[in-house]
C-alpha positions as CSV (number, residue, x, y, z in Angstrom):
1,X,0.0,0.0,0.0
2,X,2.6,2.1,0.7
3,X,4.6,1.7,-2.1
4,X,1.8,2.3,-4.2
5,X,0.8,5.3,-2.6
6,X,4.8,6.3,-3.5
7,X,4.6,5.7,-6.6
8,X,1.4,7.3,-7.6
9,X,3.1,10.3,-6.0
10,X,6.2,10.1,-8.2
11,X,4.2,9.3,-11.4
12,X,1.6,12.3,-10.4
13,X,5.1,14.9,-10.3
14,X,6.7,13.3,-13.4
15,X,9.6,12.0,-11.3
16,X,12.0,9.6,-12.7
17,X,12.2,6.7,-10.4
18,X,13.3,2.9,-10.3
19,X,12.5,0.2,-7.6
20,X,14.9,-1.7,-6.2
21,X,14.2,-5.1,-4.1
22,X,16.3,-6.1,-1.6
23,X,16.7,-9.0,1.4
24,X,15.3,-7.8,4.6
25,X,17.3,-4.8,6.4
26,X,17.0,-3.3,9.4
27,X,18.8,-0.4,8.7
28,X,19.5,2.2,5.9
29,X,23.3,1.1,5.8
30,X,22.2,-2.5,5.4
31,X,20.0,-1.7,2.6
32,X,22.7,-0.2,0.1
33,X,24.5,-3.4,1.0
34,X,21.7,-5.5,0.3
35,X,21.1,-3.4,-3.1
36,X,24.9,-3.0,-4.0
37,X,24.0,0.8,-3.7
38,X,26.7,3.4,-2.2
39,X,25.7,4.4,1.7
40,X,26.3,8.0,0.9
41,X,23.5,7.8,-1.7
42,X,21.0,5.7,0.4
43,X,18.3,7.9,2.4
44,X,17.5,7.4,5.4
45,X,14.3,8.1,7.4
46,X,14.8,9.4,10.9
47,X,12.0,10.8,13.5
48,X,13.6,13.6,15.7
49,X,11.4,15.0,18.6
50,X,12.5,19.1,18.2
51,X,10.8,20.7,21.0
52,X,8.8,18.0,22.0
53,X,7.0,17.9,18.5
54,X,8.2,15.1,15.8
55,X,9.8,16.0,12.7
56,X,11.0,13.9,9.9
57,X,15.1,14.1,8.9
58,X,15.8,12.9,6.0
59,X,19.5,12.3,5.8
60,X,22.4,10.1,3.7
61,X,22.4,6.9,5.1
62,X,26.3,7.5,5.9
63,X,25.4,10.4,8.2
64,X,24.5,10.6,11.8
65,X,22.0,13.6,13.3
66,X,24.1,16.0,14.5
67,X,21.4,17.6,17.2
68,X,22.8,20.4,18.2
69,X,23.9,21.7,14.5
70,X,20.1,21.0,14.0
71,X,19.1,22.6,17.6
72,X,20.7,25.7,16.5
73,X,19.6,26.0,12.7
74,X,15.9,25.5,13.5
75,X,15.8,27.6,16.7
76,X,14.6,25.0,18.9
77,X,15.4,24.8,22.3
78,X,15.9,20.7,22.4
79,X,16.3,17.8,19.8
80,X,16.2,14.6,20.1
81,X,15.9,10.9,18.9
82,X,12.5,9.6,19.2
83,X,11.6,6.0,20.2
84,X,10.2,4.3,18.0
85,X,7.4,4.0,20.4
86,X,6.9,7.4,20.0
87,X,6.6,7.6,16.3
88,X,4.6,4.2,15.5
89,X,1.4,5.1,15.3
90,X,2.3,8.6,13.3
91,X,2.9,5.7,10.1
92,X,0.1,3.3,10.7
93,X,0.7,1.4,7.4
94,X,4.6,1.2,7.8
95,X,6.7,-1.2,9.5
96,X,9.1,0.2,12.5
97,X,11.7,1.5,10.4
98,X,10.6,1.9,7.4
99,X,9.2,5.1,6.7
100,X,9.6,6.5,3.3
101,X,11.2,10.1,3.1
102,X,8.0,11.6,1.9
103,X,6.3,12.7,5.0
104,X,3.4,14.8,3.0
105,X,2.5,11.0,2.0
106,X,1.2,11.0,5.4
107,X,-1.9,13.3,6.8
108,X,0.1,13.9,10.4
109,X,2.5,15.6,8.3
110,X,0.8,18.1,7.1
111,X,-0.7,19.1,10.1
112,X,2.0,19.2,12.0
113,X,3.3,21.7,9.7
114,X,0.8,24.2,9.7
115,X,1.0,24.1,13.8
């Protein structure tokens, strides 16, 4: 379901994608293994709690959060790494983990960003 919603959304923009299988992964490093992709060019999903609110980073799958560079450029007072307890009912139709990097896919999205 969700890859269909994902690729309705690509085909709706005109966006050039292609769809790559891979062997069970439980993280974004394991899946540009698993694909023979490079890391640097792997995204990866990652639900940050700025402020107490959750926002989605979407980041290289090489790179770690830096919170306090992101503390700083978004003016918030605290950032941090949410559980996954925290963020699993935000993507009912995903499994822990993973979340595609299109967060308007999702209606919580939206509404947190016009808060």
């Amino acid at each position: 379901m969700i890859l269909k919603r994902l690729t309705d959304y690509l085909d709706e923009n005109k966006i050039k994608y292609v769809v790559i299988h891979h062997s069970p992964a439980f993280t974004a490093r394991e899946v540009a293994v698993s694909a023979h992709i490079p890391k640097q060019e792997v995204a990866k999903t990652v639900i940050v709690k700025l402020n107490e609110k959750p926002i989605m980073a979407v980041l290289p799958a090489s790179q770690m959060v830096d919170f306090a560079q992101l503390r700083r450029m978004l003016g918030a007072d605290s950032a941090v790494l949410a559980t996954e307890r925290e963020f699993n009912s935000l993507f009912p139709n995903c499994e822990i983990g993973a979340m595609p990097p299109f967060g308007n896919l999702f209606t919580w999205t939206s509404s947190l960003l016009n808060r």
